[in-house]
Legacy VTK file of the C-alpha trace (Angstrom):
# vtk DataFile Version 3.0
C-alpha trace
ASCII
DATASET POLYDATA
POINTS 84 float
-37.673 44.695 -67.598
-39.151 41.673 -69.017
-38.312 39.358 -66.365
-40.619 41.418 -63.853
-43.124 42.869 -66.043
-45.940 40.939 -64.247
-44.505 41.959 -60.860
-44.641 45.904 -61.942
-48.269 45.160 -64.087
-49.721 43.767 -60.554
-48.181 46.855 -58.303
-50.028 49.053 -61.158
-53.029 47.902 -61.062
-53.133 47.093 -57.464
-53.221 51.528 -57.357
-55.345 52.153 -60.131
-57.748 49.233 -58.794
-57.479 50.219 -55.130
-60.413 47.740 -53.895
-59.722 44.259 -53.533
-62.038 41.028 -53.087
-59.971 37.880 -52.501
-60.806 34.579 -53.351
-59.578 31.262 -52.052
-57.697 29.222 -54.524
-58.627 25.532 -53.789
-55.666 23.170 -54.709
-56.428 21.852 -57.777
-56.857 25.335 -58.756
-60.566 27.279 -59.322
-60.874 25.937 -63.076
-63.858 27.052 -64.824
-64.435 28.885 -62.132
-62.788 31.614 -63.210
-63.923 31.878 -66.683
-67.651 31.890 -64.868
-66.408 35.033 -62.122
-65.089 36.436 -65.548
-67.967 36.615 -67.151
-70.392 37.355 -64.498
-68.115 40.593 -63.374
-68.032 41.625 -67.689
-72.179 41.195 -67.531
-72.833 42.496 -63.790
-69.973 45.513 -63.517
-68.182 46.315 -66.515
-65.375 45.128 -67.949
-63.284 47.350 -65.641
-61.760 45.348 -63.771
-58.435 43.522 -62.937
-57.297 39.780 -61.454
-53.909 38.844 -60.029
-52.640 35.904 -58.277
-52.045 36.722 -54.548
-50.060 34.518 -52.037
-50.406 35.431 -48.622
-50.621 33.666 -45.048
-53.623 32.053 -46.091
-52.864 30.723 -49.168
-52.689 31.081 -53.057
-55.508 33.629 -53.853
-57.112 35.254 -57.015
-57.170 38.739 -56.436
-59.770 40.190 -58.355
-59.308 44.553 -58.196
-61.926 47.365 -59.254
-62.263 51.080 -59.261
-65.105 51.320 -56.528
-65.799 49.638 -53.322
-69.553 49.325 -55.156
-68.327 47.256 -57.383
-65.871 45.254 -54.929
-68.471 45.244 -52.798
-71.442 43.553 -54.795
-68.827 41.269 -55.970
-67.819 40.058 -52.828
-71.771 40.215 -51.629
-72.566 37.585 -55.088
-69.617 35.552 -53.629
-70.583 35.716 -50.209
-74.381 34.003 -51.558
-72.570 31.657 -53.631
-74.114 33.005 -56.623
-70.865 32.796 -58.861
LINES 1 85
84 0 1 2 3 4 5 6 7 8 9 10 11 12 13 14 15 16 17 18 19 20 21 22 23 24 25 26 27 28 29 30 31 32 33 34 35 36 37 38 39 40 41 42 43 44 45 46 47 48 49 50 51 52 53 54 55 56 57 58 59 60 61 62 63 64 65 66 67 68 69 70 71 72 73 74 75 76 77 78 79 80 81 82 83
């Protein structure tokens, strides 16, 4: 089990965190980025939350999961201004 234990943690949390904001990973990566998304979503929502790598048709992105499309959706609403 080892070997896929990420694979199995992501499918997990992708149903217990059934709303989902993607964001595009640039290619050098998002950086501090993340530790500043991190910290705004602890301050802003709660440390309820999840993030998993995602790579779909368009591209390597950080999938960042919560319990409640509230949440998701002021998340993705603070993205959308550029805020974080």
């Amino acid at each position: 089990m080892g070997r896929y234990k990420s694979v199995l943690m992501a499918e997990q949390d992708a149903r217990d965190f059934p709303h989902h904001v993607l964001v595009p990973v640039p290619p050098n990566g998002l950086g501090k980025r993340m530790d500043v998304i991190a910290a705004w979503i602890d301050l802003n929502i709660g440390s309820d939350w999840r993030m998993h790598g995602h790579l779909g048709k368009e591209g390597h992105m950080a999938c960042y999961m919560f319990r409640s499309e509230e949440a998701a959706g002021v998340f993705r609403s603070v993205l959308e201004e550029g805020e974080v």
